[in-house]
PLY file of the C-alpha trace (Angstrom):
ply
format ascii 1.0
element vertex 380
property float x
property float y
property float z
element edge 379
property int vertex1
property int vertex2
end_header
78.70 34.74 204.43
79.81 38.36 205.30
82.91 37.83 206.13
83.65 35.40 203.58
83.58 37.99 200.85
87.49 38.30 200.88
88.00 34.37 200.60
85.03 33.80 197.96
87.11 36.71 195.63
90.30 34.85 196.15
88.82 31.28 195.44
86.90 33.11 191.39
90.53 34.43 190.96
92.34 31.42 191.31
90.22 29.55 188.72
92.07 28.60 185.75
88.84 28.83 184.12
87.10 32.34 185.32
83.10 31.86 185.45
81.00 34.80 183.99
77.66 34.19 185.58
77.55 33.73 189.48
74.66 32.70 191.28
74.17 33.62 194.97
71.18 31.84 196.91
69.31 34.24 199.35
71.91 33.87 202.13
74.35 35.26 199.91
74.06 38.48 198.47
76.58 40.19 200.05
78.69 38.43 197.66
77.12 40.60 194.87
79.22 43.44 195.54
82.26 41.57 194.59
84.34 43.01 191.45
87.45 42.60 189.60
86.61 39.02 189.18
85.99 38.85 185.51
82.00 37.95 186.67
80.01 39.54 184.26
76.64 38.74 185.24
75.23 38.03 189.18
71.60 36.34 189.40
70.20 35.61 193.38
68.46 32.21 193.48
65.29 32.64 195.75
64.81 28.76 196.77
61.51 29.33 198.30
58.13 31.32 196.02
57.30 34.87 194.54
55.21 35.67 197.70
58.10 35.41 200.16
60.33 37.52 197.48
58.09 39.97 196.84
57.89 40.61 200.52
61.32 40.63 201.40
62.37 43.16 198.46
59.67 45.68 199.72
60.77 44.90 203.61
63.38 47.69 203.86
60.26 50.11 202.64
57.69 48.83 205.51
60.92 49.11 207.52
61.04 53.09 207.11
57.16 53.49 206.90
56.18 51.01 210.02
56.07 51.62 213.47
56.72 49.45 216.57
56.38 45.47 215.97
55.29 44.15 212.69
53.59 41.36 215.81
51.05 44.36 217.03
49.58 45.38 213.94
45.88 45.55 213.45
45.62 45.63 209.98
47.86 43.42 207.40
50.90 45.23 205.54
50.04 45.90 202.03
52.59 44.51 199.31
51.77 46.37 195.92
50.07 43.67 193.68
50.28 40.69 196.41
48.31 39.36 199.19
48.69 41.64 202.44
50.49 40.03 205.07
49.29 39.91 208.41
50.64 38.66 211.93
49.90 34.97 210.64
52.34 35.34 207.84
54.84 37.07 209.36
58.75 35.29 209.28
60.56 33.98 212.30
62.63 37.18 211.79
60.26 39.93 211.33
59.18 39.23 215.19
61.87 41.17 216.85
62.58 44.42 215.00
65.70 45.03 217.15
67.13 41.47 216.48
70.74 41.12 214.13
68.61 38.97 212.20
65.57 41.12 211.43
68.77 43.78 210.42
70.32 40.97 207.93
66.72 40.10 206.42
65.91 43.87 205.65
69.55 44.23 204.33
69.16 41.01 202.06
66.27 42.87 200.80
68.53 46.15 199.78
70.98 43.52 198.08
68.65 41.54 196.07
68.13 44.33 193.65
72.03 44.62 192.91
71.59 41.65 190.92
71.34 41.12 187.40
68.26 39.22 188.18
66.10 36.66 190.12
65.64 32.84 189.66
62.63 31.76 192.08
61.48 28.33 193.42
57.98 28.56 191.30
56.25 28.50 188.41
53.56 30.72 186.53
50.71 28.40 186.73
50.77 28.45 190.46
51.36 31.81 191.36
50.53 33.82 187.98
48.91 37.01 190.16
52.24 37.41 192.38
54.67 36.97 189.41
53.00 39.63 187.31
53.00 42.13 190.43
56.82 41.66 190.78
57.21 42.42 186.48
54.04 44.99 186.19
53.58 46.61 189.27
55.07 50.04 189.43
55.63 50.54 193.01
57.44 46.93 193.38
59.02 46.90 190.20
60.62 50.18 191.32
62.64 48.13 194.39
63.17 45.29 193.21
64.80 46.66 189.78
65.47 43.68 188.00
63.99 40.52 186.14
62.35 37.39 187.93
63.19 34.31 186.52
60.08 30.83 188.17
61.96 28.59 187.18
60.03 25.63 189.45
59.63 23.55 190.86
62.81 22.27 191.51
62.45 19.48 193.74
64.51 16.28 194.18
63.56 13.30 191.79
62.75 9.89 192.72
65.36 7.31 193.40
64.76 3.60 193.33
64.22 2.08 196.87
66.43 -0.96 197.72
64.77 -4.07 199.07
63.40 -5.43 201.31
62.05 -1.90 203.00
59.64 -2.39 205.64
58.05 0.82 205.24
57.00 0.47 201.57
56.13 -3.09 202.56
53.46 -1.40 204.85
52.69 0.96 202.11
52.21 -1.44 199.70
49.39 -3.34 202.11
47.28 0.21 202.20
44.23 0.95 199.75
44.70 3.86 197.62
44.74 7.41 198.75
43.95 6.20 202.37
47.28 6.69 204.53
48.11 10.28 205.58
51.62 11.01 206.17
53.10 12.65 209.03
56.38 14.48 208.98
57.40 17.96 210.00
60.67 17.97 208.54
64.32 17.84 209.99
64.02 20.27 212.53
60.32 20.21 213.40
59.75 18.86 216.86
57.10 19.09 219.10
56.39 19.47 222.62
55.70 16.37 224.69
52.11 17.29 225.12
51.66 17.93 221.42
52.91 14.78 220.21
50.60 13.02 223.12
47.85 15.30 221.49
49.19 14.09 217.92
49.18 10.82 218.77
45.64 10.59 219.91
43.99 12.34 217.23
45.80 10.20 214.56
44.55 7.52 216.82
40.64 8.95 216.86
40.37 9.56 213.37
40.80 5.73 212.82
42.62 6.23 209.13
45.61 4.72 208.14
48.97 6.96 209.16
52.67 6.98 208.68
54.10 9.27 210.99
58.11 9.82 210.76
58.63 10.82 214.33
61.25 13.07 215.75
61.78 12.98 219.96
60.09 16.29 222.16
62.86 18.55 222.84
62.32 17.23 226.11
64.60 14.18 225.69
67.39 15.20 226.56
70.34 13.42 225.30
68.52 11.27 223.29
69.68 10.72 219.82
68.05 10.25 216.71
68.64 6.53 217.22
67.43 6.05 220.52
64.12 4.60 219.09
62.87 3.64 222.61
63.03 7.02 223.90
61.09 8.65 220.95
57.98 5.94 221.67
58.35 6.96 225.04
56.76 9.82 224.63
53.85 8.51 222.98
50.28 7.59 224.73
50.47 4.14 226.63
49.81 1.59 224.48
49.44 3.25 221.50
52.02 1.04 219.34
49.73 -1.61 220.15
46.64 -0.10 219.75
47.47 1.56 216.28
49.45 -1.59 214.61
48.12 -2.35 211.28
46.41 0.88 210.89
49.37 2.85 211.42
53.34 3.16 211.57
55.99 4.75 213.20
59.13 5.54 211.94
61.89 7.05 214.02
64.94 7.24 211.62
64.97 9.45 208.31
62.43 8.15 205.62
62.82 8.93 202.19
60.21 11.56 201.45
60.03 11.80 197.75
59.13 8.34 197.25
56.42 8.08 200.18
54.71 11.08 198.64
54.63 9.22 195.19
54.05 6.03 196.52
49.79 5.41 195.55
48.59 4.71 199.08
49.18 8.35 200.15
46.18 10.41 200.40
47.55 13.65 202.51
50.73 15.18 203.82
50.43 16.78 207.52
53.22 19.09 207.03
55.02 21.80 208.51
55.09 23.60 205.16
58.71 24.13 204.73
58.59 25.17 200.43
60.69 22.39 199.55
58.23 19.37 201.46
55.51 21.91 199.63
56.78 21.67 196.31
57.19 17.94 196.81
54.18 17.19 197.57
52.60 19.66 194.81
53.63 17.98 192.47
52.97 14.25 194.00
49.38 15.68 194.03
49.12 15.37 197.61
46.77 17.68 199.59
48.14 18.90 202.55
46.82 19.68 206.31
49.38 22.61 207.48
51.09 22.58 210.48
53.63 25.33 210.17
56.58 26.04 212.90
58.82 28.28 212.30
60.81 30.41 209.36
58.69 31.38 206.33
56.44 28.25 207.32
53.32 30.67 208.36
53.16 32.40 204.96
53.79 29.15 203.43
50.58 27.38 205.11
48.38 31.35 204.45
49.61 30.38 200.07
48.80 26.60 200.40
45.13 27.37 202.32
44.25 30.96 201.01
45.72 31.05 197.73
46.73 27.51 195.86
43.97 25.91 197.34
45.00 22.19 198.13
45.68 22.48 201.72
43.41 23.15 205.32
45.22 24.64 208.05
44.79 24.18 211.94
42.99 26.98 213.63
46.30 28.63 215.74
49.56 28.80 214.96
50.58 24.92 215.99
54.44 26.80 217.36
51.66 29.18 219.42
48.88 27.02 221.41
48.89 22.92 221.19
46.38 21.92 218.98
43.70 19.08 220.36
43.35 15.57 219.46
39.84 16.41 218.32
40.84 19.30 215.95
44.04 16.65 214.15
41.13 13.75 214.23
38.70 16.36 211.99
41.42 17.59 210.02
42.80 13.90 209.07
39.61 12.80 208.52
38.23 16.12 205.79
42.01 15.11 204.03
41.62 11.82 203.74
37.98 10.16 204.03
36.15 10.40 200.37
32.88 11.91 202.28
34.11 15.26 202.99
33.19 17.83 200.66
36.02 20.29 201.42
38.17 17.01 201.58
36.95 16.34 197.65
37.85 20.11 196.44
41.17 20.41 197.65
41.99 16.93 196.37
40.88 17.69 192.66
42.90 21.17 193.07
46.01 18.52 194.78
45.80 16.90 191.01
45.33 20.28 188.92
48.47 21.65 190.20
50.20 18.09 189.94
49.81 18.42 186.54
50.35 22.44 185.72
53.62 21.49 187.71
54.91 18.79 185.04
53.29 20.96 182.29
55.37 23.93 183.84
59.02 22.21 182.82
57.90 20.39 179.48
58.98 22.26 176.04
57.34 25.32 176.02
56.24 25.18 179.29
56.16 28.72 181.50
59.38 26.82 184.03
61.00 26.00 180.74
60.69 29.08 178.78
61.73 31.36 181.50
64.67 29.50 182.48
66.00 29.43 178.77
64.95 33.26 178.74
67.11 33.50 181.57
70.18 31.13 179.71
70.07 33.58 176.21
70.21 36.82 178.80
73.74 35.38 180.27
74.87 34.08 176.92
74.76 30.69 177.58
72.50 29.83 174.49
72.60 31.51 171.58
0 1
1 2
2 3
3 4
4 5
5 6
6 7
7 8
8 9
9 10
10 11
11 12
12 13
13 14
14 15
15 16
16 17
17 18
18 19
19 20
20 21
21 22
22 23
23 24
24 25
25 26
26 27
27 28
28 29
29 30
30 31
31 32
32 33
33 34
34 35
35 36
36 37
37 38
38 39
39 40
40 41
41 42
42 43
43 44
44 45
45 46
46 47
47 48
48 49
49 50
50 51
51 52
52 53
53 54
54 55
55 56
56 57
57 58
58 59
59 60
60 61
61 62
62 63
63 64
64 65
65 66
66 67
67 68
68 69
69 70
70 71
71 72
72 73
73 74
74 75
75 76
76 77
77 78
78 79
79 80
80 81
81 82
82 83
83 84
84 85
85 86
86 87
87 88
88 89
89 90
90 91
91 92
92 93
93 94
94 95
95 96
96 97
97 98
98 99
99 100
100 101
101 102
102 103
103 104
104 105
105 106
106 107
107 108
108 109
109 110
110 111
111 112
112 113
113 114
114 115
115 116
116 117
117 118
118 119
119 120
120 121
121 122
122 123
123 124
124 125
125 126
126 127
127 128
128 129
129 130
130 131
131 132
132 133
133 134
134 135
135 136
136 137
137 138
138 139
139 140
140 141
141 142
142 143
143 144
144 145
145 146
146 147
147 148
148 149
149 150
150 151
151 152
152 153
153 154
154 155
155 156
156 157
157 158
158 159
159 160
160 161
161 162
162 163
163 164
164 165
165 166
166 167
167 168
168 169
169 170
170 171
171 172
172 173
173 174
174 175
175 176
176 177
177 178
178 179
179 180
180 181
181 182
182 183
183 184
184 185
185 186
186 187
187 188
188 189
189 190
190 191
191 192
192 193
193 194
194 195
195 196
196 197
197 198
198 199
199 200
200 201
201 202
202 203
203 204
204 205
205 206
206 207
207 208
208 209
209 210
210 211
211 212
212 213
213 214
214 215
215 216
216 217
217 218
218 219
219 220
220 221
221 222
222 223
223 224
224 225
225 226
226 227
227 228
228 229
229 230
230 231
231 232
232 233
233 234
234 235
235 236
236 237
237 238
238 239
239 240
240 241
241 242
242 243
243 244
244 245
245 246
246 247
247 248
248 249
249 250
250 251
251 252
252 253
253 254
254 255
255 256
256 257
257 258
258 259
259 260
260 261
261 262
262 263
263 264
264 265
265 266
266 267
267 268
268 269
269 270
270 271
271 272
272 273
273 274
274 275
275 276
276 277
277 278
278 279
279 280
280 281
281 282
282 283
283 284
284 285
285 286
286 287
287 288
288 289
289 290
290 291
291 292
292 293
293 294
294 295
295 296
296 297
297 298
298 299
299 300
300 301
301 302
302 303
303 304
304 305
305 306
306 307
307 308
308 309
309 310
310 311
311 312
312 313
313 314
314 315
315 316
316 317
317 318
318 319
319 320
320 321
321 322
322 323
323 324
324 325
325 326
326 327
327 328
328 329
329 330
330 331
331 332
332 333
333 334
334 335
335 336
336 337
337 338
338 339
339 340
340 341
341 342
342 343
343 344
344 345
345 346
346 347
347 348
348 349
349 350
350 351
351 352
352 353
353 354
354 355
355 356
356 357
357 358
358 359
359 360
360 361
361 362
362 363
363 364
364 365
365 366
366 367
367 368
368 369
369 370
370 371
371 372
372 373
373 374
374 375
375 376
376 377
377 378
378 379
């Protein structure tokens, strides 16, 4: 995005039409230091939550004040007026200090503040505590300069399913709240011996499943299509063993609608914010099984802070987790006689509804974002 600062300028002066508010999504703020473009205001859009800003604007401080890998630390890193993050939480980039990446992240951080302000993928409701820190908060407020904007969650709306569809056929045989669905997003594979230990705890916790599977790395040259190969690498017999209680799907499923769809009681996920916020505000609990990216501190929010989600007890892109430990955590999720199970599904259906309530008239989503609209002259 760098280097496309020259072409980006040339495409704004070309308009026939010349925009006065530009928005830049967190991969872009280099393009915040163009000029002479008749732009007259520049807003970064933070797609992910206030936690994950709030720690990037402060990273180029911990840069200067932190020694050796942000991996050996003993204690967490404070944030002023967050949670602390700790080795759990850290990002895919933050693991290799001398990595280009790790340079672009803290440099993203420098940028962010050269806006006019911040629109972020939440909503007050949910993360109240963090939000204020990032307005109040002296020390943060002092590098990140400039207005936050929650404006969530923004998440992709339901679209009518065309029939037949043997997937929601299945669905559609399932008692309520009683299927747990498996799916670790478009780039979340596992190992072959993870999805054998997957597959066998799904199996041993004898409740219903849909599991959108993805092949082990380990295929090679299998595509997406090549449904025989993905099975392959599932426990002997297991198809067999597992039909009518649970189903495989190897080609993309539409998410949205399987999260809304009644028969879904829990969402293993690998906690990438926008599966999160669909499944918020489906009122799905979730059982976290982050892998990479911001996925860690995504899983620490869901467990530690929001409250509708258990995690597994390593990092799952660390050390493979057992068949015993996915069996217990299906089972606390989904079966009604789990008392842990029981909290985090009445907190799955409090934020379901302070997530609707967030974008109706008046609402904190609604309120900010037309805050946001007045500052850039939009609405009078």
């Amino acid at each position: 995005m760098r280097e496309m600062k020259s072409t980006v300028r040339d495409a704004v002066k070309s308009m026939k039409q010349k925009p006065t508010v530009m928005i830049v999504d967190f991969f872009g703020t280099a393009l915040l230091s163009i000029t002479d473009v008749g732009v007259t205001s520049k807003y970064v859009y933070i797609p992910s939550h206030a936690w994950f800003l709030a720690l990037i604007v402060y990273l180029p401080v911990l840069d200067k004040v932190m020694e050796g890998e942000y991996v050996d630390i003993k204690e967490p890193m404070k944030i002023p007026g967050c949670k602390p993050v700790g080795p759990k939480e850290l990002l895919d980039t933050m693991l290799d200090r001398s990595d280009q990446q790790y340079r672009d992240c803290v440099q993203i951080g420098l940028e962010i503040p050269m806006s006019d302000g911040v629109l972020v993928n939440t909503w007050g409701e949910l993360q109240g505590k963090t939000l204020a820190a990032l307005r109040e908060d002296i020390d943060l407020n002092r590098v990140i300069k400039v207005p936050v904007y929650p404006i969530g969650p923004i998440v992709r709306t339901n679209v009518l399913i065309e029939k037949p569809n043997s997937t929601f056929e299945w669905l559609d045989k399932q008692e309520e709240r009683s299927v747990v669905y498996v799916c670790l997003g478009s780039g979340g594979t596992l190992s072959f011996e993870q999805t054998m230990e997957l597959a066998w705890g799904l199996e041993l916790s004898c409740q219903s499943f849909l599991w959108v599977l993805r092949k082990p790395p380990s295929y090679l040259g299998a595509s997406s299509k090549d449904d025989d190969q993905v099975s392959d690498g599932l426990p002997e017999g297991f198809l067999d063993r597992t039909r009518g209680v649970g189903l495989v799907v190897t080609q993309w499923a539409p998410q949205v609608e399987i999260l809304s769809h009644r028969s879904i009681g829990g969402f293993l996920s690998h906690c990438g914010w926008s599966s999160v916020l669909e499944s918020l505000t489906k009122g799905v609990p979730i059982i976290a099984w982050p892998l990479y990216a911001e996925q860690w501190m995504n899983a620490t929010l869901l467990t530690e802070e929001i409250g509708m989600a258990i995690r597994t007890s390593e990092l799952p892109s660390k050390k493979v987790i057992s068949r015993e430990e996915v069996a217990s955590l299906v089972k606390k999720i989904v079966a009604e006689e789990d008392k842990e199970g029981r909290k985090i599904k009445t907190k799955a259906e409090e934020v379901r509804v302070s997530s609707e309530r967030a974008w109706t008239h008046g609402g904190s989503s609604h309120s900010s974002l037309f805050e946001w609209a007045k500052r850039c002259g939009l609405v009078s």
